[in-house]
C-alpha positions in Angstrom: 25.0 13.6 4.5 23.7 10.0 4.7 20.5 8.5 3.7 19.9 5.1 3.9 17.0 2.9 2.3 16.1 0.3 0.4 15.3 1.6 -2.9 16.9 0.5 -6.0 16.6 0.5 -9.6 13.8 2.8 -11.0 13.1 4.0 -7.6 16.4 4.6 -6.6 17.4 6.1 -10.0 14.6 8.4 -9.6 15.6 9.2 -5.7 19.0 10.1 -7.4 16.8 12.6 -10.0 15.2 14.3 -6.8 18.5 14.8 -4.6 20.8 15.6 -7.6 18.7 18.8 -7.9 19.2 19.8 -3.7 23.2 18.8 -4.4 23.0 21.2 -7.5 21.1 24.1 -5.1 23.0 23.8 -2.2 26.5 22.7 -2.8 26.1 19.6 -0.8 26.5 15.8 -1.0 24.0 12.6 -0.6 25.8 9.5 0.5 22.7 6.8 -0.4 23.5 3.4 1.7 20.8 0.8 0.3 19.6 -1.8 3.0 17.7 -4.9 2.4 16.4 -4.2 6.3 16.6 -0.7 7.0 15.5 -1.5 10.7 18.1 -4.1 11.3 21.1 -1.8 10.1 19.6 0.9 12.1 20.0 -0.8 15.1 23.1 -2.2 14.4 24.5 1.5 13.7 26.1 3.6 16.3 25.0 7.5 16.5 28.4 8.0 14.9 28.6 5.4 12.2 24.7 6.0 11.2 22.0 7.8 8.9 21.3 10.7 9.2 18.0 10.2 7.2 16.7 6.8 6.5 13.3 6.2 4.3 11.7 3.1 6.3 8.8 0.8 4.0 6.1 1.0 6.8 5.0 2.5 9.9 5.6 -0.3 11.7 9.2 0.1 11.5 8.7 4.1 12.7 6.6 3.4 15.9 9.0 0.9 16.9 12.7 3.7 16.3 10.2 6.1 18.2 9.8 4.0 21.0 13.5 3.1 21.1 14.3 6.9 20.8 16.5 6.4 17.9 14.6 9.2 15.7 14.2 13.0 16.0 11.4 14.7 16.2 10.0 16.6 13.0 8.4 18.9 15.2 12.0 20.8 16.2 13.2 20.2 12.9 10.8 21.6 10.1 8.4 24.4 9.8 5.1 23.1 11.6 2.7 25.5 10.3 3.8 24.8 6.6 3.2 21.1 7.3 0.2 21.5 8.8 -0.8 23.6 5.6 0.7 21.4 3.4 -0.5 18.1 4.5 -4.1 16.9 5.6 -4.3 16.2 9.2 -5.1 12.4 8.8 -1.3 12.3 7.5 0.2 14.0 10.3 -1.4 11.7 12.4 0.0 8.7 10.8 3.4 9.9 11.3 3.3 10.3 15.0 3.8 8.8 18.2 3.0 9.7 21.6 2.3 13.0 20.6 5.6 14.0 18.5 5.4 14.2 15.0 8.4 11.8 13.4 7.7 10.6 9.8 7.4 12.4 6.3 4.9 10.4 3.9 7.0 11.2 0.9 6.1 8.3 -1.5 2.3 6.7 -0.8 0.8 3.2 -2.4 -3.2 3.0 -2.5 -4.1 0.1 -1.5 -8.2 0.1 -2.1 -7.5 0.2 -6.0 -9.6 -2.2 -8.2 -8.2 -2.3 -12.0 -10.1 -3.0 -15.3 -10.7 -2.2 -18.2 -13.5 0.7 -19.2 -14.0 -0.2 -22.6 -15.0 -4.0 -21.6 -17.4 -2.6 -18.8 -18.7 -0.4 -21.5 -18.9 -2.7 -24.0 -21.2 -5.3 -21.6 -23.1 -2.5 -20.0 -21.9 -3.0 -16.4 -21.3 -0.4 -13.8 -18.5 0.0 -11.2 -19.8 -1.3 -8.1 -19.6 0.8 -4.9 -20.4 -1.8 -2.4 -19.7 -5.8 -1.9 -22.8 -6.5 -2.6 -22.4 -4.8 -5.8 -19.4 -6.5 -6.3 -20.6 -10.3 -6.2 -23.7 -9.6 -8.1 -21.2 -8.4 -11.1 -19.4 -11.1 -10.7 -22.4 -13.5 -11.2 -23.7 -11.1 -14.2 -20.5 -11.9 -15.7 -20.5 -15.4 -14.9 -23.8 -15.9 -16.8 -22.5 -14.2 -19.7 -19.4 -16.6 -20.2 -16.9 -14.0 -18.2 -14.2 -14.6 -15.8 -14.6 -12.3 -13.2 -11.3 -12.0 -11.0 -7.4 -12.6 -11.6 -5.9 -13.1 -8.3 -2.6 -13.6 -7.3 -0.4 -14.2 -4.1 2.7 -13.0 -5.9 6.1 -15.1 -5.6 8.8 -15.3 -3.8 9.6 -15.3 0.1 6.7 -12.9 0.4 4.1 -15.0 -1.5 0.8 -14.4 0.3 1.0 -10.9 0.9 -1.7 -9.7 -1.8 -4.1 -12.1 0.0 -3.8 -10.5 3.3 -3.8 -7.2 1.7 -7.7 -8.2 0.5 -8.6 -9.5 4.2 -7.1 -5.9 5.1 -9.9 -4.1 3.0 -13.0 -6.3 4.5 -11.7 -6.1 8.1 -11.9 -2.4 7.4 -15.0 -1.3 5.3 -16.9 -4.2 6.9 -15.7 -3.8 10.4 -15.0 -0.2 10.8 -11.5 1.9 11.9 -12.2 1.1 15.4 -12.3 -3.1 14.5 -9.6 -2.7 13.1 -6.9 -1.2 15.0 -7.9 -3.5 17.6 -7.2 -5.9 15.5 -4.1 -4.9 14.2 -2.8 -4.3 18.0 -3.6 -7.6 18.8 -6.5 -6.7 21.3 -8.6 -8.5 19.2 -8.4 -12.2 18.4 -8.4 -13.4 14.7 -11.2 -15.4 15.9 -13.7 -12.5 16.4 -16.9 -12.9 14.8 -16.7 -10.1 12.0 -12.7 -10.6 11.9 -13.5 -14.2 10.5 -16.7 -13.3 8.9 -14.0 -11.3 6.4 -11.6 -14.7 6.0 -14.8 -16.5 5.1 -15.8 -14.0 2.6 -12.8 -13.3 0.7 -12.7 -17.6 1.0 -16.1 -17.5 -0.7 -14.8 -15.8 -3.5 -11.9 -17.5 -4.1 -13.4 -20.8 -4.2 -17.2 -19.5 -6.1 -17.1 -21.3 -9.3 -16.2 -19.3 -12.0 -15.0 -16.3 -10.5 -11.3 -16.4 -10.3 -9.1 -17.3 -13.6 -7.4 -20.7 -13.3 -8.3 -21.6 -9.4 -6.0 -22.2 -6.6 -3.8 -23.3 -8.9 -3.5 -19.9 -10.4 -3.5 -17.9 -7.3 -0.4 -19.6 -6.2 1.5 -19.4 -9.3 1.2 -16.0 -10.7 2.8 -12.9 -9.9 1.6 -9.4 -8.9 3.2 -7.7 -12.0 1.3 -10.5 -14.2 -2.4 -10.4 -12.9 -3.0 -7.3 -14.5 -2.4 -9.1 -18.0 -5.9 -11.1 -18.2 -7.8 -7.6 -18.3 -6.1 -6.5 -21.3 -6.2 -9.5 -23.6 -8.1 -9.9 -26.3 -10.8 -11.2 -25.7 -10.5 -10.3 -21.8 -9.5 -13.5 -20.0 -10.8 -12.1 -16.5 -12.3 -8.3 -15.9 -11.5 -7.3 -12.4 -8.0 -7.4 -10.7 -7.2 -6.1 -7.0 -3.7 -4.5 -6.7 -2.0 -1.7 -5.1 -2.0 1.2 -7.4 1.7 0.3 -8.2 0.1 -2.3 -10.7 -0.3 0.9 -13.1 3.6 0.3 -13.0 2.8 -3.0 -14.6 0.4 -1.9 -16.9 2.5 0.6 -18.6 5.7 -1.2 -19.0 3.9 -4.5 -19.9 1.3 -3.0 -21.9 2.3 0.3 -23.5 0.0 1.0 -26.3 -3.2 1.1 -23.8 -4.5 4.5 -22.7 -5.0 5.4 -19.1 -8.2 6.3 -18.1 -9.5 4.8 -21.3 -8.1 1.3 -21.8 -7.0 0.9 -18.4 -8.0 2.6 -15.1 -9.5 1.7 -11.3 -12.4 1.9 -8.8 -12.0 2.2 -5.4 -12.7 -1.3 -3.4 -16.1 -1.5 -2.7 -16.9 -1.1 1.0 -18.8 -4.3 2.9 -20.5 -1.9 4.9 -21.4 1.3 2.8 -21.0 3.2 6.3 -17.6 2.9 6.1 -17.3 3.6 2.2 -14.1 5.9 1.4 -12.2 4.1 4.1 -8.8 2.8 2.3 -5.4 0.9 3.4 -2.2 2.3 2.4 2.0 1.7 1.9 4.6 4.3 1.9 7.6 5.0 2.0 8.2 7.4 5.6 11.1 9.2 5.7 12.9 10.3 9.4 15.7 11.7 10.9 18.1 9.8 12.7 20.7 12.6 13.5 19.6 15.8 13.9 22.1 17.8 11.9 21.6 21.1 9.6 22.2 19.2 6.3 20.1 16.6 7.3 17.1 19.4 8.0 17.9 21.4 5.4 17.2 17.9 3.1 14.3 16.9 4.8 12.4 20.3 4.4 13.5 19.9 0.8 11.7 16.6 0.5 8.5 17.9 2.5 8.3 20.3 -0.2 6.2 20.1 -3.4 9.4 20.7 -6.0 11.3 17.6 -4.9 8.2 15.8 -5.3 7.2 16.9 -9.0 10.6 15.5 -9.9 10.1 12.1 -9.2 6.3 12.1 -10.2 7.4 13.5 -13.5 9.3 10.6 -13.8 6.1 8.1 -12.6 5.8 6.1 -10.1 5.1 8.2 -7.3 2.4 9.5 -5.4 2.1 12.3 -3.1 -0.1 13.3 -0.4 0.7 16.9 -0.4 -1.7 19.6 -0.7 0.5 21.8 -2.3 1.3 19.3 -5.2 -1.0 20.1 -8.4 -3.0 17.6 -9.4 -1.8 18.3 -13.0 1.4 17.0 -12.2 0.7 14.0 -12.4 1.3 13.0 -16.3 -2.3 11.2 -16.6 -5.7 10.9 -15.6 -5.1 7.7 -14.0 -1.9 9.1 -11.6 -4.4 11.8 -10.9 -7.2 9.9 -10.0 -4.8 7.5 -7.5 -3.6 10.9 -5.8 -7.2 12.6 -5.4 -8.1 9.2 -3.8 -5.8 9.0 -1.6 -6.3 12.8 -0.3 -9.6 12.7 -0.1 -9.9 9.3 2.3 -12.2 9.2 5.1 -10.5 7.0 6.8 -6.8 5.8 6.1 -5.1 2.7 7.4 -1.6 1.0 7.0 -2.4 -2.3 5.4 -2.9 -4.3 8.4 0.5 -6.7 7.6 2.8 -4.3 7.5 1.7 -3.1 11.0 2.3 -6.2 12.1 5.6 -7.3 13.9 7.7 -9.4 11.0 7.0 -12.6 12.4 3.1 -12.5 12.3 3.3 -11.2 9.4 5.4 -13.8 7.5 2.7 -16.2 9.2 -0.4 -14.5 7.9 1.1 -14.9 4.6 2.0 -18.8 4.8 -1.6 -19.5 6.0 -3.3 -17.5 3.2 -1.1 -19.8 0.7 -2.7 -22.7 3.0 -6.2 -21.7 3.0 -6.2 -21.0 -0.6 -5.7 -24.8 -1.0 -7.3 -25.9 2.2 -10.4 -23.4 3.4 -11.3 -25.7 6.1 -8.2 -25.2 8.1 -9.5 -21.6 9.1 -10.1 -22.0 12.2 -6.6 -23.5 13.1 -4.6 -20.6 11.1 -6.9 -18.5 12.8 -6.3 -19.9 16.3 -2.2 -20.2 15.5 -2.4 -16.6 14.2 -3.9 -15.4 17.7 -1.3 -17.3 20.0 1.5 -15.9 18.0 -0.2 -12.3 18.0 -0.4 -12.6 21.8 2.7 -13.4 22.2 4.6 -10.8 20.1 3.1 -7.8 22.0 
């Protein structure tokens, strides 16, 4: 049976972990074909020469193999009532289209995750703010008392940009609302929109606000996701606040062993712009599908829906699930607890907003955040190019 994705590495070393034990259990075999475009070599494949599972990076990639009619439906292929039991509705929603169920959340990224460091907040008497408002009047406590509040980064790479837009994401939504949003996302609402460009303006004001991001443009631009974690935990603290996926617990841990999670090092959720739409959060994941409909290819997927083939791999760290029926006492600390509560106990979840954009836009959004990082005044014109091209890749 084939699966074909783009892990590698860790990831795919611990994907080997979690089928070893279904090869072991049922006598069968997992051919893994890793992709660096796992929508590209799906269209290229035949029904013949292709997957029979493939693990796609976003839910972009699923709506548009659902459309094509190059996936099978989950809903003929696994036991519905145990998903529905196992899995809160929200997620079942997020994996269909047009009213057929098509996509397993197996591996799931947080996206509204803040990280510090407890014992500094502790230290300076300040409290995790729960709002935006909260959030900037932190940032000037610390500013008076001779802090840095913010690292931020765009990462490297041909992807540079993308934590940027991945920020805009989180004010769009906790300032606009779910319904905002999506329109926005769909491209039935312009960039320009008043409260779509009110959240540009207001992640601009805080990136330019003297004082509050370590090093300046200069230091957005050059420094990498896996390094802007680094500034919290330095002695003294070089900045206090850092705004990453909760994959940056990755980072911590291998770059910074000796701290303690949930003591040294741990989150708060991103504080919403509008407190009506607190506990609203953006998301990545991994969504795994069936391309061929075979028995060995269900029999594999209902193994993966399951909570035993997901305790393997979060053993292991790195993974997060979104399954009911996985304990939270799995997870091998407080902090990989606290990420999966999170993420289950949402009122709202959304895709990050890029990567339910069609690849082109989204490569743009990412080139005009590097230019407005050096440039703020040229919003309006990457906000007027960014709505043509939205338009136009309907």
């Amino acid at each position: 049976m084939r699966v074909l994705g783009m892990w590698s590495g860790p990831e795919l070393q611990s994907f080997q972990a979690v089928q070893s034990v279904w090869e072991r259990q049922t006598g069968a075999t997992v051919d893994w074909q890793g992709s660096d475009d796992v929508a590209a070599d799906l269209q290229r494949s035949s029904a013949r020469s292709g997957p029979d599972i493939a693990v796609l990076p976003n839910l972009r990639v699923l709506q548009e193999l659902a459309d094509a009619g190059r996936l099978v439906p989950l809903d003929r292929a696994l036991d519905v009532t145990q998903l529905r039991h196992d899995y809160p509705a929200i997620w079942l929603a997020l994996g269909s289209r047009a009213g057929k169920h098509y996509g397993l959340f197996y591996k799931v990224t947080d996206k509204s995750t803040v990280w510090y460091a407890p014992t500094s907040f502790t230290a300076n008497g300040w409290s995790v703010p729960s709002t935006w408002h909260d959030l900037l009047s932190l940032a000037d406590r610390m500013v008076a008392a001779g802090h840095t509040p913010f690292s931020v980064v765009s990462a490297s790479g041909q992807a540079s940009g993308w934590p940027l837009t991945d920020w805009v994401s989180e004010i769009v939504l906790t300032g606009c609302g779910p319904d905002v949003y999506d329109r926005w996302v769909s491209a039935r609402l312009p960039w320009t929109d008043p409260c779509v460009r009110k959240s540009f303006v207001m992640l601009l004001d805080l990136l330019h606000h003297d004082g509050y991001v370590l090093g300046g443009a200069d230091a957005v631009l050059s420094t990498s996701d896996e390094q802007g974690a680094d500034p919290l935990y330095a002695r003294p603290p070089k900045a206090e606040m850092y705004y990453m996926a909760s994959f940056a617990q990755g980072f911590i841990t291998s770059r910074l062993p000796d701290l303690r999670p949930g003591r040294d090092y741990g989150f708060f959720p991103f504080p919403a712009v509008n407190p009506e739409w607190r506990g609203s959060i953006t998301v990545g994941a991994d969504v795994v599908v069936m391309t061929r409909d075979t028995p060995a290819a269900r029999a594999f997927l209902s193994y993966l829906a399951g909570a035993p083939a997901q305790e393997v791999w979060i053993r292991r760290g790195g993974f997060t699930s979104v399954a009911r029926s996985v304990p939270t006492d799995t997870y091998p600390d407080p902090v990989a607890r606290e990420v999966a509560t999170h993420l289950s106990t949402a009122r709202a979840t959304r895709f990050s907003a890029g990567d339910m954009m069609p690849a082109t836009l989204q490569r743009a959004w990412w080139r005009g955040m590097l230019r407005l990082v050096r440039d703020p005044g040229a919003l309006d014109s990457v906000l007027g190019s960014l709505t043509r091209l939205a338009r136009s890749a309907r």
